[in-house]
VOGU-3710 file (C-alpha; in Angstrom, 3 decimals, decimal comma):
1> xxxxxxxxxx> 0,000/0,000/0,000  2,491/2,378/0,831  4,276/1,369/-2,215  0,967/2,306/-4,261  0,837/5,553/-2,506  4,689/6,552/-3,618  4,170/5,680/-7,173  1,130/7,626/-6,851  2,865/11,124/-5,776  5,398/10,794/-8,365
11> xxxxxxxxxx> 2,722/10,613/-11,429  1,087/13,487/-9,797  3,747/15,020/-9,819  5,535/14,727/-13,018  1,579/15,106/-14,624  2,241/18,897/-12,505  5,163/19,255/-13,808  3,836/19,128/-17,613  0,929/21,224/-16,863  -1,566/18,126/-17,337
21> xxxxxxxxxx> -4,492/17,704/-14,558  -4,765/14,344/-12,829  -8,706/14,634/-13,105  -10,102/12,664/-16,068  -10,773/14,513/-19,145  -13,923/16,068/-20,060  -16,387/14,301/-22,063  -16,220/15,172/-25,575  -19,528/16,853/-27,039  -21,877/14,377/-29,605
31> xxxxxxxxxx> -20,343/16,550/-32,332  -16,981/16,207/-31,472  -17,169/13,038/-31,123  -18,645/12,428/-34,437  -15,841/14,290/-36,259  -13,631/12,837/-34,788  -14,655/9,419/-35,673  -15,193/10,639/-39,614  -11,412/12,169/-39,335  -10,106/8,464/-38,055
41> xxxxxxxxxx> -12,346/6,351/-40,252  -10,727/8,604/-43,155  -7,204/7,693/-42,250  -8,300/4,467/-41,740  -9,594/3,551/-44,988  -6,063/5,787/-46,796  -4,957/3,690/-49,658  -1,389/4,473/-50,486  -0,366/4,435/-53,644  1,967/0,711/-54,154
51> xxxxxxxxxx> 2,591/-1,468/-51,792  5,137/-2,545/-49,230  6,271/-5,935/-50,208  7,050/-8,932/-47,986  10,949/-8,587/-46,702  10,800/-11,820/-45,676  10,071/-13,392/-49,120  12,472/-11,691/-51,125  14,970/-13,330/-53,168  18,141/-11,753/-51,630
61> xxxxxxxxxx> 20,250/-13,676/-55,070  17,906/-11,481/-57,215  18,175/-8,220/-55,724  21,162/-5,960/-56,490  20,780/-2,833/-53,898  24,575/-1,278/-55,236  23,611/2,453/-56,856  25,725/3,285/-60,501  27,540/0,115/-60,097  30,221/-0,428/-62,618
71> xxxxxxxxxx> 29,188/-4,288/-63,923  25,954/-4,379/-62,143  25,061/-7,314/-64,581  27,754/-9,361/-64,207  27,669/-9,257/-60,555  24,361/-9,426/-60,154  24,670/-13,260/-62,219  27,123/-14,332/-59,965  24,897/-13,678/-57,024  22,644/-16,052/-58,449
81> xxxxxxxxxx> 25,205/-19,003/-57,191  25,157/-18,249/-53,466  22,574/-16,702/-51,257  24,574/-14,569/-49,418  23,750/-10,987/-48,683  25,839/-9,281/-51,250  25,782/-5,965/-53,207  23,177/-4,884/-50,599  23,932/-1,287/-50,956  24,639/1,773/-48,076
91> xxxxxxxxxx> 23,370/4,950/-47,044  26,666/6,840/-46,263  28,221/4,724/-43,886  25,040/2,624/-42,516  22,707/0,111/-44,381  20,268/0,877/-46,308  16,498/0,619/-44,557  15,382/-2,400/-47,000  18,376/-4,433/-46,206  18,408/-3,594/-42,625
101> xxxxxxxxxx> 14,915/-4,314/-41,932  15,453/-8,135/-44,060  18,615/-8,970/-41,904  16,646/-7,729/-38,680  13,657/-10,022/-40,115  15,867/-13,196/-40,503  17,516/-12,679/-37,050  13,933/-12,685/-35,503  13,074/-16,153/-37,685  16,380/-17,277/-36,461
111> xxxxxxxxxx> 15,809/-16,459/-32,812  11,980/-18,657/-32,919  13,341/-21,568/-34,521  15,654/-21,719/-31,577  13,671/-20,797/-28,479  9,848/-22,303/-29,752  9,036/-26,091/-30,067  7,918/-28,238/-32,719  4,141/-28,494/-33,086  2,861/-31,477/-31,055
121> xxxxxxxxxx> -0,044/-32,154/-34,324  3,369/-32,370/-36,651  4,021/-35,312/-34,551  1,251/-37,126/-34,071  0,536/-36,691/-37,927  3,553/-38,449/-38,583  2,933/-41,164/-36,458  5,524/-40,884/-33,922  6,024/-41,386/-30,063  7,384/-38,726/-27,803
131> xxxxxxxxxx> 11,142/-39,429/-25,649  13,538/-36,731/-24,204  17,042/-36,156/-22,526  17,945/-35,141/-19,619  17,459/-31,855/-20,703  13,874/-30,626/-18,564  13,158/-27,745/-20,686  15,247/-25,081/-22,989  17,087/-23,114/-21,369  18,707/-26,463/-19,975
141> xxxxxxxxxx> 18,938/-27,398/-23,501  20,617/-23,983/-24,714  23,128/-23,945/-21,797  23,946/-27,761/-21,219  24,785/-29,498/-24,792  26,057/-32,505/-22,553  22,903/-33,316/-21,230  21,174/-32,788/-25,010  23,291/-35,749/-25,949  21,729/-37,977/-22,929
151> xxxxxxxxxx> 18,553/-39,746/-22,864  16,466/-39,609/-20,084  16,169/-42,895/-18,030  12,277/-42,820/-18,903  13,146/-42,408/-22,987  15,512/-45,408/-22,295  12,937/-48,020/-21,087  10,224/-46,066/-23,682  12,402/-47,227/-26,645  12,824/-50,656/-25,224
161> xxxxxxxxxx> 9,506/-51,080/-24,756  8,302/-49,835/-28,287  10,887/-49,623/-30,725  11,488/-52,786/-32,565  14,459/-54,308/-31,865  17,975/-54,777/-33,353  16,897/-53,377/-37,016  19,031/-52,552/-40,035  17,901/-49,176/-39,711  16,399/-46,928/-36,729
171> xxxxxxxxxx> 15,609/-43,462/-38,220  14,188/-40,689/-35,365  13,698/-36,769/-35,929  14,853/-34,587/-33,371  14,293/-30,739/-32,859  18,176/-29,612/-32,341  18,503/-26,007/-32,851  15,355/-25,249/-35,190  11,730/-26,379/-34,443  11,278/-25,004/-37,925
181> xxxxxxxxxx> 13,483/-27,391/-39,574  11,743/-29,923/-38,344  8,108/-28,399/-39,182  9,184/-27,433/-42,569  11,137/-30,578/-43,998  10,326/-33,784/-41,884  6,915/-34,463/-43,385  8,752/-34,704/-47,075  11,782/-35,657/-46,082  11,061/-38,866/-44,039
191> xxxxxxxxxx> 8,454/-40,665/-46,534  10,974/-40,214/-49,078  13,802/-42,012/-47,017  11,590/-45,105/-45,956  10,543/-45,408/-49,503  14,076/-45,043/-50,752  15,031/-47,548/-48,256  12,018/-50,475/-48,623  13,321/-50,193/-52,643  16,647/-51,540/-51,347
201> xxxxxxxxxx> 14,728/-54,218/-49,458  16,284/-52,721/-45,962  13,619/-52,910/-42,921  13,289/-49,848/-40,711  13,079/-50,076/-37,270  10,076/-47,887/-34,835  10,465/-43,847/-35,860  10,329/-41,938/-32,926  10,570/-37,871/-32,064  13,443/-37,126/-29,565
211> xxxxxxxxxx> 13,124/-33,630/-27,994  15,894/-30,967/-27,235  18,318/-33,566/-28,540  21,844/-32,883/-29,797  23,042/-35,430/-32,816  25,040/-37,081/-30,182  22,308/-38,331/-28,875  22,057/-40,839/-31,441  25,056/-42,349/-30,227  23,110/-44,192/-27,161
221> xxxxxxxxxx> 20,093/-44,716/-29,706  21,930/-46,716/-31,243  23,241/-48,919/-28,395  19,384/-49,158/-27,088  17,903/-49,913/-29,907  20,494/-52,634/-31,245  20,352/-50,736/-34,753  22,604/-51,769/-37,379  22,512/-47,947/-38,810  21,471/-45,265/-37,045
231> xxxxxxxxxx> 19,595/-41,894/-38,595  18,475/-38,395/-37,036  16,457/-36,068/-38,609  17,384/-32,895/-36,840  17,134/-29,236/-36,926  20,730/-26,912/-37,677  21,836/-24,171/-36,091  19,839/-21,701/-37,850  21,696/-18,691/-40,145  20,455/-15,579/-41,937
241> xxxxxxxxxx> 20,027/-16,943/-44,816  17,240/-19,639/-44,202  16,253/-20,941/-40,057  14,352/-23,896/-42,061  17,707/-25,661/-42,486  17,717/-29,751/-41,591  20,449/-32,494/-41,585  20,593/-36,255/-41,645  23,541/-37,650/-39,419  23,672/-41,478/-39,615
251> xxxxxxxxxx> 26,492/-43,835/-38,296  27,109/-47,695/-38,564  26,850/-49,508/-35,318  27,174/-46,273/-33,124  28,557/-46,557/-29,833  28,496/-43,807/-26,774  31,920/-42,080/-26,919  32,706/-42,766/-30,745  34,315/-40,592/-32,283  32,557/-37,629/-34,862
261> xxxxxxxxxx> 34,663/-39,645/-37,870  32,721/-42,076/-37,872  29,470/-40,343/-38,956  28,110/-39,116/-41,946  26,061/-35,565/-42,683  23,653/-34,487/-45,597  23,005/-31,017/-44,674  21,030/-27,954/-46,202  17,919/-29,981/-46,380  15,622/-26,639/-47,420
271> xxxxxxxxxx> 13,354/-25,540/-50,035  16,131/-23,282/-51,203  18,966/-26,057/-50,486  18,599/-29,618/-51,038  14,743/-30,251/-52,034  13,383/-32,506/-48,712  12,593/-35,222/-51,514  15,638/-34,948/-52,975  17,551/-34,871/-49,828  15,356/-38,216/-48,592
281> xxxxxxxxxx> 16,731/-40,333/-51,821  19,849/-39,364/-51,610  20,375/-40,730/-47,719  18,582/-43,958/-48,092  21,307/-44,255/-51,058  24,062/-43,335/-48,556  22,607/-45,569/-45,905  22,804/-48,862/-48,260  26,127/-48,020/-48,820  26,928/-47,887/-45,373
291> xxxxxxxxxx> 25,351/-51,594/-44,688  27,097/-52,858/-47,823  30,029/-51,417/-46,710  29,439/-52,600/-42,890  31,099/-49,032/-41,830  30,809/-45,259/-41,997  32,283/-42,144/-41,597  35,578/-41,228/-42,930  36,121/-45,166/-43,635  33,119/-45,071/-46,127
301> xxx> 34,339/-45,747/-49,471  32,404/-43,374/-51,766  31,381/-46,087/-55,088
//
């Protein structure tokens, strides 16, 4: 209470200060209040002339911000092989507003793919079961990659009890470091991999969705699961570019401790990268490889 009384002394007084009365405003007049209302429903219903378009679906390979450049052309071609933000132009020494306000956009789409999780209905759509680490929420997650790379003893005795056991391949998706990898990509990219993999005439073991998981993690999936090759499905780090960005990491016979050699990556799984469908053929290839090969990693023998 006294508290309440404080803060109210020091509006009244700053509200003296400007000249402004702490009673309540009068009531405006019925014609007042009527003009007013015409005068906002005016600049309400203001239709500029153009339109502002969407920063966040711009092209950045297609746009060429430089003023009087000297081979605008040729640069401008050479863009088209690597979307990166170049020739974005400056106003004296800053940015211009336009590419300021897309960089500030893709930080922000960044920033969610990190901190937000992955749509419970994009789960149960695709049919899978719920297991986590050790990691209790995301800020654990964020601060404690260890502990991302660690099942939880309840995911442990989940996957015994429903995964199928000691299969030639155990694929699982896991969020990593963008949600919207994972929302974007997994519903393409993981039909196409079982399908690429039942043409080879390899059985796949019990999917599964592993949350805030690290590709480590995959490591002890493999050990509980008895899987002869193990695949994630899981979210990267996300850039400026694209926060949509997913990778496959599989390993033969993966044991807790191994060492990163021994796995393989496809990564830049994206609409704007490696198509999902694409992407999904071209790992079930890599996995057969790996079985007909009985190894992986940097001891994979590329045919």
């Amino acid at each position: 209470m006294v508290e309440q009384n404080a803060l109210r002394e020091i509006i009244e007084q700053v509200l003296g200060e400007m000249n402004i009365s702490g009673n309540a405003a009068p009531k405006p007049t019925a014609a007042a209040a009527a003009q007013a209302t015409t005068v906002n429903t005016a600049a309400a219903t203001v239709v500029e002339d153009g339109f502002i378009p969407d920063i966040t679906e711009v092209d950045v390979r297609k746009q060429y911000l430089v003023e009087n450049p000297v081979n605008g052309p040729a640069y401008a071609e050479l863009k088209l092989h690597a979307p990166c933000r170049l020739a974005i132009g400056k106003a004296g020494s800053r940015y211009k507003t336009e590419a300021q306000l897309q960089f500030r956009a893709a930080h922000s789409a960044a920033q969610d793919a990190v901190f937000s999780g992955v749509d419970n209905a994009i789960i149960e759509k695709m049919g899978f079961f719920k297991v986590d680490t050790k990691c209790d929420n995301k800020d654990t997650f964020l601060t404690r990659p260890d502990l991302g790379r660690q099942l939880s003893e309840e995911a442990v005795n989940t996957l015994r009890e429903k995964c199928q056991k000691n299969p030639r391949v155990q694929i699982y998706v896991s969020d990593g470091l963008s949600s919207a990898a994972v929302a974007a990509n997994v519903q393409d990219v993981y039909p196409a991999l079982v399908q690429g993999l039942k043409s080879y005439g390899i059985e796949v073991g019990t999917p599964f969705y592993l949350e805030y998981g690290r590709v480590g993690a995959m490591d002890q999936v493999s050990e509980v699961t008895g899987a002869e090759v193990t695949c994630v499905l899981i979210g990267e780090r996300p850039g400026l570019i694209t926060a949509e960005s997913m990778s496959a990491y599989m390993a033969y016979k993966g044991t807790v401790g191994m060492p990163e050699a021994r796995r393989n990556v496809i990564s830049n799984i994206h609409k704007d990268g490696t198509p999902p469908v694409e992407a999904g053929a071209h790992i079930a290839e890599l996995i057969k490889t790996m079985l007909d090969q009985k190894t992986s990693g940097t001891d994979l023998v590329k045919a």
